[in-house]
BADOKE-497413 format. One record per residue (C-alpha): x negated, y, z; residue in one letter. Coordinates in steps of 0.1 Angstrom, whole numbers, plus 5000, padded with zeros to 4 digits. Each point is the difference from the previous one (the first is absolute). Example, Ala and Ser with C-alpha at 12.3 -4.5 7.8 and 13.67 -1.06 7.14 Angstrom:
REM BADOKE-497413
4877, 4955, 5078, A
4986, 5034, 4993, S
***
This chain:
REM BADOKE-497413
1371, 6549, 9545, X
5025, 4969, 4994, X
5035, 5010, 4986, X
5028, 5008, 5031, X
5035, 4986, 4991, X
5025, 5030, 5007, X
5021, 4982, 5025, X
4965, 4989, 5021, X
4992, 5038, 5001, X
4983, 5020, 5029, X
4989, 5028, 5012, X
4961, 5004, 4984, X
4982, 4999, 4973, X
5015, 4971, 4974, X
5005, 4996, 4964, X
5030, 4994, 4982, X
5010, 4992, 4963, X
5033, 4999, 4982, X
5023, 5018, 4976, X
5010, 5036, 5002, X
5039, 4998, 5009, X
5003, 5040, 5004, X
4979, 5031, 4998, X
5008, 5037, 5012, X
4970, 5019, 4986, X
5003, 5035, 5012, X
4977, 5028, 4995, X
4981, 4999, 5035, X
5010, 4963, 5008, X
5010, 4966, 4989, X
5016, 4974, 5009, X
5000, 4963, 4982, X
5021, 4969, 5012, X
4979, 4970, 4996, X
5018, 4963, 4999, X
4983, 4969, 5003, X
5023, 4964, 5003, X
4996, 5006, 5037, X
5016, 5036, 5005, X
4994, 5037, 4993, X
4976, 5025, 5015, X
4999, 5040, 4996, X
4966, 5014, 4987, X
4997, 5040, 5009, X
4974, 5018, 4980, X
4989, 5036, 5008, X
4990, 5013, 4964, X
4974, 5026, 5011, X
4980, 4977, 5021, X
5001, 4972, 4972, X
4997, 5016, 4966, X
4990, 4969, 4982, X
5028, 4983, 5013, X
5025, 5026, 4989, X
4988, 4991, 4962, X
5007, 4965, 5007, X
5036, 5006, 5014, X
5007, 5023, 4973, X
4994, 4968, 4973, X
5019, 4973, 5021, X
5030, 4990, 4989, X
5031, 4982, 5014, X
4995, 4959, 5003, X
4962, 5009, 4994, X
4976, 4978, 5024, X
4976, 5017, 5023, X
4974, 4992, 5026, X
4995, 5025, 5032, X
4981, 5002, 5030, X
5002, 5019, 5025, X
5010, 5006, 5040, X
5035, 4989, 5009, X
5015, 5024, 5026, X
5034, 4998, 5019, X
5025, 5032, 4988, X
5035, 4999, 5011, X
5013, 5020, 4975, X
4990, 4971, 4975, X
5024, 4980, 4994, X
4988, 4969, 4989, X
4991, 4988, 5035, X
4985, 5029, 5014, X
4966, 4998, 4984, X
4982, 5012, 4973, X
4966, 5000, 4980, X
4976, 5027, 4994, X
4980, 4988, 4974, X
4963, 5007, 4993, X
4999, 4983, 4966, X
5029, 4991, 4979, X
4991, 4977, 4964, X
5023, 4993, 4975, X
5001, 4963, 4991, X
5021, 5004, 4969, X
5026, 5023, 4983, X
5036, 4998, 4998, X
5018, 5009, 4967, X
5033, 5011, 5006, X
5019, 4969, 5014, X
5030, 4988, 4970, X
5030, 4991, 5030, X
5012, 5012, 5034, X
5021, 4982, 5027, X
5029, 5001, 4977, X
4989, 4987, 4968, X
5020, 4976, 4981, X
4989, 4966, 5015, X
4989, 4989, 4963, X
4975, 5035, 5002, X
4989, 4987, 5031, X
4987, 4962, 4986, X
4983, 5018, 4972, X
4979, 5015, 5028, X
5004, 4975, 5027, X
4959, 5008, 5015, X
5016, 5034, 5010, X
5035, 4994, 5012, X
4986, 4975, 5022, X
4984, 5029, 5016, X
5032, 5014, 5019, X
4999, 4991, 5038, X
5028, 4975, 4993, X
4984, 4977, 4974, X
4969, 5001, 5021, X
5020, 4988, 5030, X
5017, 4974, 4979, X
4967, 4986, 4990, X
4992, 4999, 5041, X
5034, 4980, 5006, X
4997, 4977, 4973, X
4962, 4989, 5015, X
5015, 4996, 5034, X
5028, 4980, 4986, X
4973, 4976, 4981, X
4975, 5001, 5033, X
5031, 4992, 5023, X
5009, 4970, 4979, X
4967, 4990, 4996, X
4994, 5005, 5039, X
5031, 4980, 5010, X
4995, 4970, 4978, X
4963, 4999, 5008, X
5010, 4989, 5032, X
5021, 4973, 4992, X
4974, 4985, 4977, X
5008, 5011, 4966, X
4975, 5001, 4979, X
4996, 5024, 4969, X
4993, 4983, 4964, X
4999, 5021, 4966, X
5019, 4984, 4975, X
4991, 5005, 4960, X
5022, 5025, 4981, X
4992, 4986, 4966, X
5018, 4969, 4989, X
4999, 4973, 4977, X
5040, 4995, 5001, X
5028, 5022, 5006, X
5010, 4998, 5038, X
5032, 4990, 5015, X
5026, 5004, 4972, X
4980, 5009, 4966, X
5014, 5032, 5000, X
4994, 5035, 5010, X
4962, 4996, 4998, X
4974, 5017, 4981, X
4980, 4984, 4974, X
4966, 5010, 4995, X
4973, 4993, 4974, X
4970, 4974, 5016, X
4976, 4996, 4983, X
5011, 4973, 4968, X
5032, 4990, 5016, X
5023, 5022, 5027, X
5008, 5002, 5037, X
5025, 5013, 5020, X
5000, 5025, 5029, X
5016, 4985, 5031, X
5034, 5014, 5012, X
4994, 4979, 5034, X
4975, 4984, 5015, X
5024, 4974, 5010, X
4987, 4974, 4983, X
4963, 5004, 5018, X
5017, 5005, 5037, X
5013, 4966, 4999, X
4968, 4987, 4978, X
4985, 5009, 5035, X
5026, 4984, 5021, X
4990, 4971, 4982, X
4966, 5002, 5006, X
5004, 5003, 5040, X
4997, 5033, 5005, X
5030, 4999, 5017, X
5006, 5040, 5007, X
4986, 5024, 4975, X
5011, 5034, 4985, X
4989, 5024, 4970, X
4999, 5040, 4991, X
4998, 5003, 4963, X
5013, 5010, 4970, X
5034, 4991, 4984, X
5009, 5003, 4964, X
5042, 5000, 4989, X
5002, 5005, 4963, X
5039, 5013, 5009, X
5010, 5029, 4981, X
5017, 5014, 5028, X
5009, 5039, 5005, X
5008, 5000, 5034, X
4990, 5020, 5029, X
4985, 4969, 5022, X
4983, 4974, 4965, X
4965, 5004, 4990, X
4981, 4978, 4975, X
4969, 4999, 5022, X
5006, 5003, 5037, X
4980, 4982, 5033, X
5009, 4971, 5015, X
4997, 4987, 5035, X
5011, 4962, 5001, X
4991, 4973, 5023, X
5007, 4964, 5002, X
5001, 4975, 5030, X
5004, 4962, 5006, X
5016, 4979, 5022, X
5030, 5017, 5005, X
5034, 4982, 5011, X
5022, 5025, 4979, X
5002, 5033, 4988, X
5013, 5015, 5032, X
4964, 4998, 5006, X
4986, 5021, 4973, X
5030, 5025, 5008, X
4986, 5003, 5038, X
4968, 5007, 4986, X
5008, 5025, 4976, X
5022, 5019, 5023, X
4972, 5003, 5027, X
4974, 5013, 4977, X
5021, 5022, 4992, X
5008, 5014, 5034, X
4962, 4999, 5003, X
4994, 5018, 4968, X
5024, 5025, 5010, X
4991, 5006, 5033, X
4961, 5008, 4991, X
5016, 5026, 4973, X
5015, 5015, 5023, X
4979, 5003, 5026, X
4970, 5014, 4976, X
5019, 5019, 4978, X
5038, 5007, 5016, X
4993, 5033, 5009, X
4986, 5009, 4962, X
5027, 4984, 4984, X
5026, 5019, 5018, X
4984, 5034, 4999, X
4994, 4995, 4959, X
5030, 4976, 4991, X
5027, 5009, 5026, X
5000, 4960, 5008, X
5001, 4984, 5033, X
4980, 4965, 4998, X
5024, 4974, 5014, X
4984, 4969, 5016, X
5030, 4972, 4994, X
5010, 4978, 5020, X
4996, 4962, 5000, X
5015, 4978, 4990, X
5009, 5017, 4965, X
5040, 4991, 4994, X
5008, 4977, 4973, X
5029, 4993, 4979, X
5008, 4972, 4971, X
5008, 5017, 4968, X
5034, 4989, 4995, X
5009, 5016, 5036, X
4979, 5033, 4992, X
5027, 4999, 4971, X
5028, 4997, 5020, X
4990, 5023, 5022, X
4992, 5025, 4976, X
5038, 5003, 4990, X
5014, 4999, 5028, X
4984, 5029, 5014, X
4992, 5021, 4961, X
5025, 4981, 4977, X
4969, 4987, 4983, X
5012, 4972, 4976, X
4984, 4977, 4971, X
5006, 4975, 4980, X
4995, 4966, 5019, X
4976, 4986, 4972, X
4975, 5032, 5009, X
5001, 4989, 5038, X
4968, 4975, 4999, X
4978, 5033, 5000, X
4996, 5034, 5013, X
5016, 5028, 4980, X
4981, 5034, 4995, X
5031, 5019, 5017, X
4999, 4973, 5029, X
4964, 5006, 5008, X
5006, 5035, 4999, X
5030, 4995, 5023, X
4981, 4976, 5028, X
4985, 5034, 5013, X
5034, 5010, 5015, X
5011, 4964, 5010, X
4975, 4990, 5020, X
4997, 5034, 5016, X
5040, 4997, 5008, X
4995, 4963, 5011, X
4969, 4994, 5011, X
4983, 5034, 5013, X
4973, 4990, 4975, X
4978, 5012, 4971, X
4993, 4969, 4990, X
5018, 4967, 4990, X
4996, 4964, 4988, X
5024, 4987, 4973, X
4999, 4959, 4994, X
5018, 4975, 4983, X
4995, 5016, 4960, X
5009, 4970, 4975, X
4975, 4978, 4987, X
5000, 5012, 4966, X
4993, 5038, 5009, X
4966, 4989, 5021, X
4969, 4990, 4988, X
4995, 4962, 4996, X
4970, 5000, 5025, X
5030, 5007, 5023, X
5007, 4968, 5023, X
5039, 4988, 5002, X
5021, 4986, 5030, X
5020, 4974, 4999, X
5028, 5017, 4983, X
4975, 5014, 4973, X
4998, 5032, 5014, X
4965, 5024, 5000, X
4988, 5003, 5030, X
4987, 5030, 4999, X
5007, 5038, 5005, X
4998, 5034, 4984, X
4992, 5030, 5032, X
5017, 5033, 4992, X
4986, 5027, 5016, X
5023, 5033, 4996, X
5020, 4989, 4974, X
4970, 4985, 4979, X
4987, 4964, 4995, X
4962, 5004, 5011, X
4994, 4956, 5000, X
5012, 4971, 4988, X
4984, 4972, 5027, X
5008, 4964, 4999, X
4994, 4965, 5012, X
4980, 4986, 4968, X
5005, 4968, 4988, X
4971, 4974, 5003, X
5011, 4965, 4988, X
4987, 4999, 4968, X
5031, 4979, 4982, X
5023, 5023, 5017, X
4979, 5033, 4987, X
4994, 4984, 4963, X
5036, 4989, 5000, X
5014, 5043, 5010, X
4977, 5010, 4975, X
5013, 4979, 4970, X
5036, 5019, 5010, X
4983, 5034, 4998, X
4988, 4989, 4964, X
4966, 5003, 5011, X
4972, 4974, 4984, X
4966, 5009, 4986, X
4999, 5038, 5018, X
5002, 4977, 5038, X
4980, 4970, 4990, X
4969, 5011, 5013, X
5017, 5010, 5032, X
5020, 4965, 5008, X
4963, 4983, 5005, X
4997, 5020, 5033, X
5029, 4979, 5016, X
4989, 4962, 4984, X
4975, 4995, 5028, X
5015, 5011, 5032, X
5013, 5036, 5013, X
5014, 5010, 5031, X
5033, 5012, 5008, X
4998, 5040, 4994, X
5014, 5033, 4992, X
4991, 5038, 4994, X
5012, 5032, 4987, X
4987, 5031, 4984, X
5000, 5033, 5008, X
4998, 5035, 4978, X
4973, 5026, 5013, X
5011, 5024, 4979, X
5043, 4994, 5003, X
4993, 4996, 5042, X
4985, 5039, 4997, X
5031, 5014, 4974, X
5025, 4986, 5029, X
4976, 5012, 5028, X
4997, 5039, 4988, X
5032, 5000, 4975, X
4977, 5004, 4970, X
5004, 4983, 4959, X
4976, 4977, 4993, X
4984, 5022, 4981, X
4990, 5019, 5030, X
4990, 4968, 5019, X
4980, 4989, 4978, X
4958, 5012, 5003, X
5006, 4998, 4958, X
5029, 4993, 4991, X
5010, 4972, 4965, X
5033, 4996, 4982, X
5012, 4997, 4965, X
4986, 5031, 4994, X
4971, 5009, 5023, X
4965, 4987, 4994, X
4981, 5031, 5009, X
4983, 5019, 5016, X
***
């Protein structure tokens, strides 16, 4: 008899496997709570009628895992569902020792055994959103012709700035892990590709603390050519994400509010936007939010933080494009209007930065001569040959997996993450 997922159960004779959640063994009956990824199910044992079985009960263990068959029947004083099993054999797949955290652990308890918090009904549903999140972006750029390159993680110079990078040993000499696969999107824009994306890997070697840095996290980016402007890779990004968030929240809205108290909000297009400077002014007007002027090229922690209220108060919105940064506080990638300003974007999505997008710049001189003002030399060499034999206007962004589903369910990164990295996390 093939395995019956919980949730697909019937009336009749099926089999089920999964962990034991609960047991009442009493002296004439008992019951066991059996929970696969799919659901829970009842199993009803009458001791006298299976004596083996009782011996077998009276071994399990909580979080042990267990296969049963047996007829399903409909009982309306069950409540999971109104069904139950009564099993005719019950074997025990493996024995539980007694489990080392509960619900409220110390989140640090909880990464030392990760395999079993990610047990609980809510991490298993956050696993669920975060492949519907990757399948709906996959899905939506799929049909506008993207297509899906894997770009190496080991590198023979350190990417972008020459900082914040890991080092590693290869071989005689060393190699880098990438923190972007930057570099490779628009090695493919200049190869013809024209759209493409990527799921992988990203490695920050940031000794950051916070609640939303990790040192290894995943990356969605994507890259397109012949655009006329960055508008264009803002439209885009705003309606995959009202894609995106629309397939969440058809498949798993209803979950996410029952476990997380959340209501899955669909947004609006288009997405509001504001140029930094005005964000600023804006921002003390309405909170008395002031800086110093020479700090007004970028985006301040506390600003971030404070976009979540703005551009609910102003725009009705969750999210928000902010422009215009100054030239020296982008990457040098970044291409410049006339007045030598990035034209580019960071969106903020409840008061946190999830992407930086930008028009890229493809003019080789132009690209060699931004990167001699960022200091940058040997580490880009190899990366300036893309653009000496033609490339096509373009632009892209990137996107955190793991930061989308900590603003999505209100979570740390730590709890985001499948396994979470940072300064001081490398197992399990």
């Amino acid at each position: 008899m093939e395995r019956t997922k919980i949730a697909d159960i019937t009336p009749g004779k099926r089999k089920i496997a999964g962990f034991v959640e609960n047991i009442r063994n009493k002296r004439t009956m008992a019951f066991l709570v059996i929970r696969d990824i799919s659901g829970k199910l009842q199993l009803t044992v009458e001791k006298e009628k299976h004596p083996e079985m009782s011996e077998i009960i009276d071994s399990l263990t909580l979080q042990s895992v267990i296969t049963a068959e047996g007829e399903v029947v409909e009982n309306e004083y069950v409540k999971l569902g109104g069904i139950e099993m009564l099993p005719d054999s019950i074997r025990v797949e493996s024995i539980a020792d007694a489990i080392p955290i509960k619900d409220d652990s110390e989140i640090d308890s909880k990464m030392d055994f990760r395999w079993i918090d990610l047990r609980r009904p809510q991490n298993q549903l956050m696993m669920k959103m975060q492949t519907v999140m990757t399948r709906a972006m996959r899905e939506f750029l799929a049909e506008r012709d993207f297509i899906e390159i894997h770009t190496p993680k080991l590198i023979a110079a350190a990417s972008e700035s020459g900082s914040d990078v890991f080092e590693v040993k290869y071989f005689s000499g060393k190699a880098y892990l990438a923190q972007s696969p930057q570099f490779y999107k628009q090695m493919a824009m200049a190869a013809g590709l024209e759209r493409i994306y990527e799921t992988g890997p990203v490695f920050r070697a940031e000794k950051s603390f916070t609640n939303k840095h990790a040192t290894e996290f995943t990356g969605f980016d994507l890259e397109f050519s012949y655009i006329d402007s960055y508008e264009d890779v803002m439209k885009l990004e705003e309606e995959l994400l009202a894609y995106t968030l629309s397939e969440v929240k058809r498949e798993c809205g209803d979950e996410i509010k029952d476990l997380f108290g959340i209501e899955v909000i669909v947004p609006s297009l288009p997405f509001p936007r504001i140029k930094l400077r005005d964000l600023y002014r804006e921002l003390e007007e309405r909170y008395g939010y002031t800086i110093p002027e020479e700090l007004k090229g970028d985006l301040t922690t506390d600003a971030e933080r404070m976009t979540r209220k703005f551009a609910m108060e102003k725009y009705g919105h969750e999210f928000l494009f902010v422009t215009d940064y100054d030239a020296k506080e982008r990457a040098f990638y970044h291409m410049r209007d006339e007045n030598g300003v990035p034209m580019g974007y960071d969106l903020i999505w409840r008061g946190t930065e999830i992407t930086t997008g930008a028009q890229r710049e493809h003019r080789y001189e132009v690209l060699k001569r931004q990167a001699e003002e960022k200091g940058l030399g040997a580490d880009v060499e190899f990366y300036l040959q893309f653009f000496k034999y033609g490339c096509p206007p373009h632009g892209g962004f990137g996107l955190g997996i793991d930061r989308m589903t900590m603003l999505f369910l209100g979570l740390s990164i730590k709890e985001a993450e499948f396994l979470f990295r940072g300064p001081n996390r490398l197992t399990p």
